[in-house]
N, C-alpha and C positions, 0 to 999 in steps of 0.2 A: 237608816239608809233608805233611800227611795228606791225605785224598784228600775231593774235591766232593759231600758226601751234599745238597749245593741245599736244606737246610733253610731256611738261608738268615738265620734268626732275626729272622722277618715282615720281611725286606729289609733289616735295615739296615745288613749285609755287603755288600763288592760288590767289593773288591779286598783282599789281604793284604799291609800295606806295614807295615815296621818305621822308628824313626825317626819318625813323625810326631806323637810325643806336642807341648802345646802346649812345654815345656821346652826340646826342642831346635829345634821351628820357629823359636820367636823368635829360637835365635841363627843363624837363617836369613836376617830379620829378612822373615816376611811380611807386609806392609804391607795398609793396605785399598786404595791404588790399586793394588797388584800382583794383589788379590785381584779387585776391580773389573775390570783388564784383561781378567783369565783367563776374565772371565765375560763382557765383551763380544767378546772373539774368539770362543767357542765356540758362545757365544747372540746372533747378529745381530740389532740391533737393540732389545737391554734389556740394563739395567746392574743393578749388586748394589746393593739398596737396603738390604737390612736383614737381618741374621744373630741369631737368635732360637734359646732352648734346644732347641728340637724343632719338629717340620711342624706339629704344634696352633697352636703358639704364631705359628707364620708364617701359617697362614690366617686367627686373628686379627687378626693385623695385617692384612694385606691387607684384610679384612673392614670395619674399622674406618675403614680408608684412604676405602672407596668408598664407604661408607655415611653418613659425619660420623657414627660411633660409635652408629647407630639400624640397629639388626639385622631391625628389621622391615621395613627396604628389601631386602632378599636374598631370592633364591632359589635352591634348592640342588638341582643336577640328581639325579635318583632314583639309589640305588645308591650313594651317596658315603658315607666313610667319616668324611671332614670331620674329626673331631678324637675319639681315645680318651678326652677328661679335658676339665676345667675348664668354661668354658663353654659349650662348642661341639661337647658330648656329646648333646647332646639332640636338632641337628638333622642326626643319621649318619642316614641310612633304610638303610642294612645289619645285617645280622645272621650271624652265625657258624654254621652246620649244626649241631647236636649232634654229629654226628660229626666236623665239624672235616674233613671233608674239603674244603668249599668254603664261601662263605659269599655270600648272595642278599640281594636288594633287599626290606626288610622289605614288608608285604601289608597296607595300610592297611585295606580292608576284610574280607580273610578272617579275621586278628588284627588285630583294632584295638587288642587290647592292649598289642601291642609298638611303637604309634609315639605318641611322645609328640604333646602338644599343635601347639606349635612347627614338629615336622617335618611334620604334617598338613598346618599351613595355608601353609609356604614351600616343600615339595616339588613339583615338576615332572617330569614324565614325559619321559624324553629316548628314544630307538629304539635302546635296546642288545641289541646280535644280535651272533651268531658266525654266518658263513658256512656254510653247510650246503647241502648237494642236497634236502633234503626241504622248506627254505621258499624259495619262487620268489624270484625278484627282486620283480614283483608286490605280492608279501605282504607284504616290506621297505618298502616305495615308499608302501605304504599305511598300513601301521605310522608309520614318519617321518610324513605328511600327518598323520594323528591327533595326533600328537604335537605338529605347529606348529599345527596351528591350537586343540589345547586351549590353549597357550603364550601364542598370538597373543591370546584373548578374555580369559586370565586379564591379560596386560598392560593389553588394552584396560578394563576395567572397573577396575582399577588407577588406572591414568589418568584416567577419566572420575570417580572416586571420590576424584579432588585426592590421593591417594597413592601414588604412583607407584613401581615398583621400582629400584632402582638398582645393582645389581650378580646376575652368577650366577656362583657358583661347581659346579667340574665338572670331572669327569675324564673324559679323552680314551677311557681306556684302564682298564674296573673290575676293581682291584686283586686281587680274593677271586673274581673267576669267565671273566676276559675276557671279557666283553662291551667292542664297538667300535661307536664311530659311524662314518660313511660322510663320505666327504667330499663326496658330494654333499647330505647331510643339514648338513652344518656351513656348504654354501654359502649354502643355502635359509636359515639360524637365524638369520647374517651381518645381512641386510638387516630382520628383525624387530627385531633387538636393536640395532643403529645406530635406528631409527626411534624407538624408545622411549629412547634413552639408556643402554642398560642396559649397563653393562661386564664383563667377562667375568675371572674370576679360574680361572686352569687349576692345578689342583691334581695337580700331577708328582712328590710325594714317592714314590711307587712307580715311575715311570715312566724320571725322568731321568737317566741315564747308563747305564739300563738296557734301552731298548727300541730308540730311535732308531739305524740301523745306521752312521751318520757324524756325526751330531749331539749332543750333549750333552740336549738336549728333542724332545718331538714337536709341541711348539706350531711350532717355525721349519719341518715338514715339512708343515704344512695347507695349504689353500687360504689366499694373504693376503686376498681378503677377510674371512678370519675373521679368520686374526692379528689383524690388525690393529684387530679388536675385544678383543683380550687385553690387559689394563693392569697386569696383576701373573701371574705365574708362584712358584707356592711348591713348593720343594723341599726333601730336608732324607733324611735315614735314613743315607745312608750315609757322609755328611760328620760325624755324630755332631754334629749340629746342624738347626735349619730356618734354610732362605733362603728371601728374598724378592726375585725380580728384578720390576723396574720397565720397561715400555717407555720407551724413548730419547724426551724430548722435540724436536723440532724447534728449533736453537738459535735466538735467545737464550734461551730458553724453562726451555733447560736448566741447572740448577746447575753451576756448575765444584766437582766433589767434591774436587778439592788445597785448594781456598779453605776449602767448608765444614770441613773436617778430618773423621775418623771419627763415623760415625752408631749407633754401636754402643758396649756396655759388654762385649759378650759377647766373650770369648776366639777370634778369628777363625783363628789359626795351622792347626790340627789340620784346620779346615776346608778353607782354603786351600789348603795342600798335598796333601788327598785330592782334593780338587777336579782340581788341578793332574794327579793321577796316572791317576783316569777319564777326564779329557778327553786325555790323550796315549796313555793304549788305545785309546778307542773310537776316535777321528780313524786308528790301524790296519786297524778294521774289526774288531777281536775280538767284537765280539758277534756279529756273523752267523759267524763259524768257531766259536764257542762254543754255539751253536746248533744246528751242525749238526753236531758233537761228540754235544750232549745226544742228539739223535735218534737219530744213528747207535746209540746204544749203551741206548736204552730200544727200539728196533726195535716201534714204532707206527704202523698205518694211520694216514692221514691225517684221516680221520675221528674216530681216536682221539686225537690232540690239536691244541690251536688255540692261540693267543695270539701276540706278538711278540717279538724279540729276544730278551731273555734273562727275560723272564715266558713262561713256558710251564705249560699246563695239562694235564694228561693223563689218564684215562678211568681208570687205575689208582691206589689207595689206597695211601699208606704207611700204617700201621697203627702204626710206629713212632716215626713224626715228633711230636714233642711242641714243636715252637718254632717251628711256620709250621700251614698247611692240606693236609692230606693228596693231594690232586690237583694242588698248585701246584711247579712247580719253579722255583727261584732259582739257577741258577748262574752264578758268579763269574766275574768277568774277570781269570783267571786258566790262561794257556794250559797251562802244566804241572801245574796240577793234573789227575787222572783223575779219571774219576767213579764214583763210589764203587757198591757192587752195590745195585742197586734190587730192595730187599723189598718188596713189593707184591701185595694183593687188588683182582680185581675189581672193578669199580661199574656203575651201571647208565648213568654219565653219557658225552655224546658230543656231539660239534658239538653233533647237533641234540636233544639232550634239553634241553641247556643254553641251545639258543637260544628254545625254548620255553617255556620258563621265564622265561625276560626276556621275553620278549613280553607272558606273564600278566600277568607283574607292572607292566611298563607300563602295560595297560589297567587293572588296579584304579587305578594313579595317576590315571591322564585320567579317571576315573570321581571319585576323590578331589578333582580339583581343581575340579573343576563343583559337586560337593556344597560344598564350600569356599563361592562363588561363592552358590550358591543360599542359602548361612541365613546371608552376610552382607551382599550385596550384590543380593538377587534383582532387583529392578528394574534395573539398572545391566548384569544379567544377560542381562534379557529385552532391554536396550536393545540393546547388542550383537549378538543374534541377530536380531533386527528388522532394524536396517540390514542387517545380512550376509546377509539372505535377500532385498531387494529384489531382482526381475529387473528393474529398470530399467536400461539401457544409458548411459543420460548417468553420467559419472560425478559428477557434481555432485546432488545431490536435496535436495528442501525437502520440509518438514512444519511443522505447528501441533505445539502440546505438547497442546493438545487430542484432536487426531490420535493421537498418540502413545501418551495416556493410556488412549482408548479402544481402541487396540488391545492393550494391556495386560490390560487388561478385557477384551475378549473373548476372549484369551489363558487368560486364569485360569476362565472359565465351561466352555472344551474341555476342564480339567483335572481330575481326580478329586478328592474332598475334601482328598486329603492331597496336593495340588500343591502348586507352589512358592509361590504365595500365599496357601493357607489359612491361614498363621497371621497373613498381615496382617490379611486380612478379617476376621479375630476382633476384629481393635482397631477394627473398621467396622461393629460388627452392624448396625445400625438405618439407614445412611446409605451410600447406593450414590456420592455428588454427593461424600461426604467424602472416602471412597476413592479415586474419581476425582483430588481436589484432593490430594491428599497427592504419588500418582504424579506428577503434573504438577509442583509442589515438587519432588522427585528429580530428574526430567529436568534441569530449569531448574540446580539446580545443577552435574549434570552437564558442562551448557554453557558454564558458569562456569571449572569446573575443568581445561577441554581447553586453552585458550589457551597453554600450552607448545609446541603441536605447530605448528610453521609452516615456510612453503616458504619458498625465497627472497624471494618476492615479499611476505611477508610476513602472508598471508593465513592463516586459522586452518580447520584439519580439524570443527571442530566447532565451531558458535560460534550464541548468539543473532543473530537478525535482523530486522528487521522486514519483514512478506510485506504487500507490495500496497499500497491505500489505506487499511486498514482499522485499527488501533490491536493487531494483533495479533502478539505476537511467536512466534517459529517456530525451527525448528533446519535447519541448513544442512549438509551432509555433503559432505564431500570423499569418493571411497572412494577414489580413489589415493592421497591426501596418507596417509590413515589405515589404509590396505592392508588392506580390506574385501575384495577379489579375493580374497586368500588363503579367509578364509570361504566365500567364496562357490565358490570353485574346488572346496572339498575336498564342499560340498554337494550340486553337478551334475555333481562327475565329473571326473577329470582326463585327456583325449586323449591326454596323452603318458606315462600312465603306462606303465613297462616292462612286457612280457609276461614 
């Protein structure tokens, strides 16, 4: 064997096993329940659903799966790479460095050129940071709060708008820079995304049998409140295929797979048994010795690189790497391989340049997804901040759409000409009473369109009603049922934020 130069060939190396062509696995005779098993002992809790040409082709599916084939129910956390080809090219919001040493979360508003339509209006800002001494906890804490509650208002007007989303796709763990979510960020996400429905597709084609240091994924190592908002996990690179695991329904729920027979046309052998050969490394423990192999032998401050397991990033450039990212190292789970001499220049990047960087690009998104919000939906906009900014203490509150309207209107009079409403008002030159009615129509349908959201008891977070004696109908607000606290927490402050 020649020796670990961690090029890696963009991951989708990961072990060197002979013998696993499809030819001779068959007369192995790897079956799909063999294949099935291997994936439920490794991955508690989801089974193999579906084996597909490549990870494109599995977040499609998955995609498809949650949405009933209507892609404008998705949204796709910032920085995802999503798919190189076919369809599902349009909504990556990364982009490659020219120099290929790293590659970042494209900048909707500094180049607006580089993000398509699509990605505009389904991207979401999620709080990808690398750990560093120079951004406090603090800053992190604050960063995530921005994040949920841009999240929180773009769902709610979603919702309020009879359109509602239905699935987010997202990596744990981005593939081209390290950046990491916090698990106290993924607890906080947990209880928005159960309120709304919204299911979660974890996108591990970079990540799984390469990061987790006893696990096969890092969805089974989160907090389960989250898990257990994840209903497909798609993987795929190094199995020379995409999969797609399914969370385990609760029986009878769940299909008996011997009965169905095979879900698949796609040649599964080759898969199976690399499958078979990651998961009886990693259950060793080789990634974490493989790790600290890499280290030992690039001899780097800690400062100077970050990432997990066997995704490692590091401050220094290959210059010569032509089949991965110059700053990224992939090495194999393979003990006896050495690793091979690291020719490398200089960069200027480091924890904290890097985590800088995501942070910008973050804020352009939550800046992205309001402008979104504003020239489609601006009433539906202002409604949402409206309730989110009442200091009322009852958590129950009532209003007229009268109410409502006019405060809308006085909303738009505090605003410069080119506020959110000047270009309604242009369809209202002559008539202030028009204007008013129109608003009052949006509300109303609004009220219309929430009746999805309900507690036990039955009752509806937003709903017409009738207020008093008087023949007037009005809107009702739950803000617990419909987690308006959230808004309103991230507006006066939060006490417990970390120092």
């Amino acid at each position: 064997m020649c020796d670990d130069e961690m090029e890696n060939n963009w991951g989708s190396e990961l072990v060197r096993v002979t013998g696993t062509d499809n030819r001779t696995s068959r007369r192995e005779n790897f079956s799909w329940q063999i294949f099935d098993g291997r994936v439920r002992s490794s991955v508690p809790g989801y089974c193999l659903e579906k084996v597909v040409d490549c990870g494109t082709s599995a977040n499609a599916y998955a995609i498809d799966k949650l949405t009933d084939r209507d892609w404008t129910t998705l949204l796709v956390g910032m920085g995802s790479y999503v798919g190189g080809d076919m369809d599902l090219q349009p909504f990556s919001s990364t982009i490659v460095a020219t120099n290929k040493q790293l590659s970042w979360p494209k900048l909707p508003i500094t180049n607006s050129v580089e993000v398509s339509n699509v990605c505009r209006k389904q991207t979401v800002a999620l709080p990808y940071h690398v750990p560093c001494e120079d951004i406090s906890a603090r800053q992190i804490y604050e960063y995530e709060q921005k994040c949920l509650v841009a999240l929180h208002k773009k769902l709610l007007v979603a919702q309020f708008a009879g359109k509602p989303y239905r699935a987010l796709l997202m990596e744990y763990l981005l593939g081209g820079n390290g950046g990491e979510l916090s698990h106290r960020f993924l607890e906080r996400l947990a209880p928005i995304l159960h309120k709304f429905n919204v299911c979660v597709i974890a996108d591990e084609i970079m990540t799984a049998g390469r990061v987790s240091v006893t696990t096969m994924t890092m969805t089974t190592t989160l907090p389960k409140i989250f898990s257990s908002q994840v209903v497909f996990i798609t993987t795929g690179k190094f199995t020379d295929s995409g999969m797609v695991l399914k969370k385990v329904m609760p029986k009878p729920l769940e299909l008996n797979e011997a009965l169905r027979g095979t879900t698949t046309h796609f040649p599964i052998a080759r898969a199976c048994a690399m499958w078979g050969e990651v998961m009886a490394r990693v259950e060793t423990g080789i990634v974490s010795q493989r790790k600290t192999t890499v280290l030992k032998a690039i001899n780097l401050e800690k400062s100077q690189h970050w990432g997990h397991g066997c995704l490692i990033f590091i401050q220094r450039n290959r210059p010569g790497c032509i089949r991965g990212l110059g700053c990224r190292l992939l090495p194999m789970l393979e003990a006896k391989l050495k690793i091979g001499k690291l020719r490398s220049n200089s960069t200027s990047w480091s924890r904290s340049t890097v985590c800088k960087r995501l942070i910008s690009a973050g804020d352009e998104w939550i800046v992205q997804m309001r402008q979104n919000d504003e020239e489609n939906n601006p009433i539906l906009l202002e409604l949402v901040e409206f309730i989110g900014s009442q200091s009322n203490s009852d958590s129950v509150i009532q209003f007229t759409d009268a109410e409502l309207a006019e405060h809308i209107v006085a909303a738009e009079r505090r605003k410069t000409t080119d506020g959110v409403f000047a270009r309604m008002k242009k369809r209202f030159p002559h008539s202030q009473k028009q204007f008013k009615t129109f608003v009052r129509q949006n509300t109303s349908a609004a009220a219309r369109n929430i009746v999805s959201l309900k507690d036990k008891a039955g009752s509806c977070g937003f709903l017409k009603k009738r207020l008093g004696k008087k023949r007037r109908f009005g809107v009702m607000v739950d803000r617990n049922l419909l987690g308006f606290d959230l808004v309103t927490e991230a507006q006066r402050g939060s006490e417990t934020t970390p120092s």
